[in-house]
Phi, psi and omega in degrees: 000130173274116175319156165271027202190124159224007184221160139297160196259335176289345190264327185308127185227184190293287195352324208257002180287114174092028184250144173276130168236153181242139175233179203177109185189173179292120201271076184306311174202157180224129171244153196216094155278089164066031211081352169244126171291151165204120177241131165276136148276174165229148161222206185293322187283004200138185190226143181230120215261119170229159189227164204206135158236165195298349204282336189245091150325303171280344152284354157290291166315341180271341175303322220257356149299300165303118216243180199258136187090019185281145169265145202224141168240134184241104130295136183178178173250164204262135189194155175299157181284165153294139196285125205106351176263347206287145243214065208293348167318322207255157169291320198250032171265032185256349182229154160243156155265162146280107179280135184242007188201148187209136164232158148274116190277313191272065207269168170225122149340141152352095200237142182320356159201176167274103169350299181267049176242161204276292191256040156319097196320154161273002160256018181268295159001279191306303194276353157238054182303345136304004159253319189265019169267349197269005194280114163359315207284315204282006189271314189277310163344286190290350184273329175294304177291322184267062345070311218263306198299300213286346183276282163350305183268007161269320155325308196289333184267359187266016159260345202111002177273144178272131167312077176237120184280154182235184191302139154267316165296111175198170163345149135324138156211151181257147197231020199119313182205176215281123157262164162289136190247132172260139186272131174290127173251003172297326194238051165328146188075346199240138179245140162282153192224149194282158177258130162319338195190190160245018200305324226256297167329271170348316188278308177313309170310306178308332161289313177273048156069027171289339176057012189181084174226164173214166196234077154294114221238153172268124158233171190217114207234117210251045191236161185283142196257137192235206196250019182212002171245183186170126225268349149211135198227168169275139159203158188254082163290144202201122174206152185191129216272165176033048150225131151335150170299305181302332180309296184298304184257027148283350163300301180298324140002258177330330207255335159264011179257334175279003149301261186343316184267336170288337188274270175301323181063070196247094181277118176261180199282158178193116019274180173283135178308162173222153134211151194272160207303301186333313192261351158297309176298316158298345190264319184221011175058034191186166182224045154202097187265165167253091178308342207272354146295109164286009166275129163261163154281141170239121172294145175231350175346315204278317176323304225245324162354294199232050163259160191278060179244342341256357197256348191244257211317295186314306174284323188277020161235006120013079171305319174263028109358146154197158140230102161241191205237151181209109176277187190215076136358117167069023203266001159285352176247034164286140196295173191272340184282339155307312144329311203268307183305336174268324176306331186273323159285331162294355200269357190257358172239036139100349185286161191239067167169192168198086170286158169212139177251082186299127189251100185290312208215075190312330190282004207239019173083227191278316156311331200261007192242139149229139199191108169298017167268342200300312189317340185254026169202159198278184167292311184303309171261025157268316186303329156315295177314281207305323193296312189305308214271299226073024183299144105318157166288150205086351210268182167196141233231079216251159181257135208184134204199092202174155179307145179335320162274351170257359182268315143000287178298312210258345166292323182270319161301337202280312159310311202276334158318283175309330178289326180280340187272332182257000180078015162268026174256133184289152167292136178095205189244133181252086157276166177255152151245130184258164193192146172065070175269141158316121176325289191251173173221137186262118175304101180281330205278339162273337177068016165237200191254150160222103180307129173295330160261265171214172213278353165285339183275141161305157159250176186299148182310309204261049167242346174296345192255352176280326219297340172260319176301305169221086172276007197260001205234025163243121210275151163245163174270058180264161193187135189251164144229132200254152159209119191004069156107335200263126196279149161249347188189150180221152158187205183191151148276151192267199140297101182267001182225144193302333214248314176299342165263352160317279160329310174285322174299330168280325179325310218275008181082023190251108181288179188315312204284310187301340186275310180310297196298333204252311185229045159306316131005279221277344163319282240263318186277354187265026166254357187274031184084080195247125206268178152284135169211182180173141193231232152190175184240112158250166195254088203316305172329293181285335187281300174330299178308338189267307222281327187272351165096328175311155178261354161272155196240346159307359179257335183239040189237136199267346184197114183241170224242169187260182200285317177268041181049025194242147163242120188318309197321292179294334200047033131298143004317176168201157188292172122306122157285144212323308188310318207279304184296316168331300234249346184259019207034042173245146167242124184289138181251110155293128180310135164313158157263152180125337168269230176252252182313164195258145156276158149258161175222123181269000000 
């Protein structure tokens, strides 16, 4: 039997010269030089230039026949280019075939955009996605993530960790954001809900005592949506019993600096810098910083305390307050309508202004500055600023003056701007470990404690006897990993005793019974001999979208969902038919019209 196949069209190279071959690929482009056809082919691998002349007739005529996106199978022999043709763009430009037989597997329609055209809509994109998957670019991507995957899990099984998939059907539980709900139909009234995570499961495995596991699993998540999110995304779920937070993440360590050099052949630093959250948030307004931006935030809160300014003096006397400072090197001769453009961008993070101090002249004091702020601040605590920031001549000074968290986002959003508009972010990869995170954050508009990971994560030993007294002044055992700017994995030692997850959950206002109805399961297994363990999550989809250069974690997902969770392709959500809700008991409440979504009643 004759293979339909006996090569790829990218792997052939001169080795492969005078050897007969069969290829099977995609017609990218055809060209008709003088009576000789030269056709590229395409596969996953790449393009091969073949050619087909008059001397084969009947592969002539199927030549003068074929279109672009027709699928082709080509017999022929493999021969050198003519000298001068050759082609150093192509993998494959030292060589051509010579056809000596051609079929059309396929014909195609006309198709709706061109492989190589640039500025396709991405929801032209989205609804034939199986034409723009066939595009190099979007090819070496997906060729890249199962790249990512197979390394990774060669890594986790040469440590000992086991592959064990856990339920997509399960509880509700809460983890942060809306799940997706399934209606049961076996179970009137009741729904199974897609998971956010395997976090309750993963732990339960560690009480039975796998003692090592990692996953790659789909979760799904009911949330608004970014350019790094997607309402089901992939993670490399990872837990693992009787190791330390240092154990663990010198283990993960290993496992991206041997991702990064087998994949990319990139050497990251080792060990990875740390720092703790408090001072990521003082330094850089954010507790995923991008280092590889070389501007900081500075605090001036004690400067400014008691000038007559109130837009200064009102936060920085403030406990939940803050003021700080972000210079901008060489950043006075920014125009005042550039000014007015970053003020309107911190303004989307809540700020409600951007003061600034153009520095002409740091030696000459207060003459040598322009600011419509100067008049409200003393000599002393200008001589404080310039001295704090390290400003220069030229330099500019931006302000941030506000409860804590908005000078943070938006001083931090701000930063990380500027370093891309001004030329301050350096080339390559800087990861992190963030670290000594607050258990909780205090809710104003709920009026409660909210875990700042989740409700699982342990605190520090010696915050456990605080956890009634003082829960805002208690650190957990958590630990992020950053990469230029982006969180890639999150994780924690959990909670290993009956009495201490008890104890958090009421801080967090989930009472005995509501704890019981929600996590009894996982109560009832910590009282049978529950080891410590603890694990993390990365977010493969986004580690890839980094690792690929991409600006999407949808560029690097082979069929993703638009910015409203709808997938064009499929035209999903879709309605239900009368019968299919008939059989689970849900009866649909139609909305007036003009609003949106339909409600339901089970």
């Amino acid at each position: 039997m004759t293979a339909m196949r006996t090569h790829y069209c990218g792997t052939l190279d001169a080795g492969a010269i005078d050897q007969p071959v069969r290829l099977c690929g995609w017609m990218h482009r055809r060209r008709d030089h003088g009576g000789v056809i030269f056709v590229d082919l395409r596969d996953r691998t790449g393009l091969v230039q073949v050619v087909v002349d008059p001397d084969t007739p009947e592969a002539f005529a199927v030549a003068e026949r074929v279109r672009s996106e027709y699928v082709l199978q080509v017999a022929g022999r493999v021969r050198r280019r003519p000298e001068g043709t050759e082609n150093p763009d192509m993998a494959t430009g030292e060589i051509e075939v010579l056809v000596e037989e051609l079929n059309i597997l396929s014909a195609a329609e006309t198709p709706p955009f061109q492989l190589d055209e640039e500025d396709v809509a991405e929801e032209h994109r989205l609804r034939f996605r199986y034409l723009d998957l066939r595009r190099p670019e979007m090819q070496a991507r997906l060729r890249l993530r199962a790249q990512v995957t197979r390394r990774l899990r060669r890594f986790l099984d040469d440590e000992g960790f086991l592959d064990i998939e856990t339920p997509m059907l399960t509880r509700t539980t809460p983890e942060g954001a809306r799940d997706y709900l399934v209606p049961s139909r076996t179970h009137p009234g009741h729904f199974f809900a897609l998971p956010q995570s395997p976090q309750l499961f993963k732990q339960l495995l560690m009480m039975s005592g796998m003692d090592r596991y990692y996953q790659i699993v789909r979760c799904f998540r009911d949330e608004d949506l970014r350019a790094d999110r997607q309402p089901e995304f992939t993670q490399l779920d990872i837990e693992t019993s009787f190791l330390t937070e240092e154990e663990i993440m010198t283990l993960m360590e290993r496992m991206v600096r041997d991702l990064f050099a087998q994949v990319l052949e990139v050497a990251l630093p080792d060990p990875f810098p740390r720092l703790t959250y408090a001072e990521a948030m003082r330094r850089f307004g954010s507790d995923k910083p991008d280092l590889r931006v070389t501007l900081e935030l500075v605090d001036i809160g004690d400067l400014v305390r008691e000038v007559d300014f109130k837009v200064f003096a009102g936060p920085a006397a403030d406990p939940h307050g803050r003021v700080a400072a972000l210079r901008l090197p060489g950043g006075a001769s920014l125009t005042r309508k550039e000014i007015d453009d970053y003020t309107r961008f911190v303004s989307r993070y809540g700020a409600r202004g951007l003061a600034y101090v153009k520095v002409n002249q740091a030696g000459a004091g207060r003459e040598g500055l322009q600011s419509p702020i100067l008049k409200f601040l003393t000599d002393a605590a200008i001589a404080g600023i310039l001295e704090r920031t390290g400003a220069v001549d030229g330099d500019l000074i931006f302000f941030g003056a506000d409860k804590a968290r908005v000078v943070n986002e938006s001083l931090g959003a701000l930063r990380v701007r500027l370093g891309h508009d001004r030329g301050f972010v350096e080339h390559g990869w800087r990861p992190l470990w963030v670290v000594d995170f607050p258990m909780f954050e205090w809710d104003d508009k709920a009026a409660r404690w909210n875990p700042l990971h989740h409700p699982f994560t342990a605190p520090r030993e010696a915050d456990i006897e605080r956890l009634a007294t003082d829960p805002g002044g208690c650190l957990s055992r958590a630990y992020d990993m950053v990469l230029n700017g982006s969180e890639i994995g999150g994780g924690s030692i959990r909670i290993h005793r009956h009495e201490v997850q008890q104890q958090v959950l009421s801080l967090l206002g989930i009472g005995e019974q509501e704890a019981r109805d929600k996590f009894g399961f996982l109560l009832d297994a910590l009282r049978y001999g529950c080891p410590p363990h603890g694990g993390i999550a990365f977010g493969l989809d986004r580690m890839v979208m980094l690792m690929a250069g991409a600006a999407s974690i949808r560029e690097v997902m082979a069929f993703p969902k638009t910015q409203t969770a709808a997938c064009l392709l499929t035209q999903a959500p879709s309605p239900a038919s009368d019968s299919q809700l008939r059989e689970l008991g849900i009866r649909l409440r139609r909305p007036p019209e003009g609003d949106k979504p339909h409600s339901a009643t089970a």
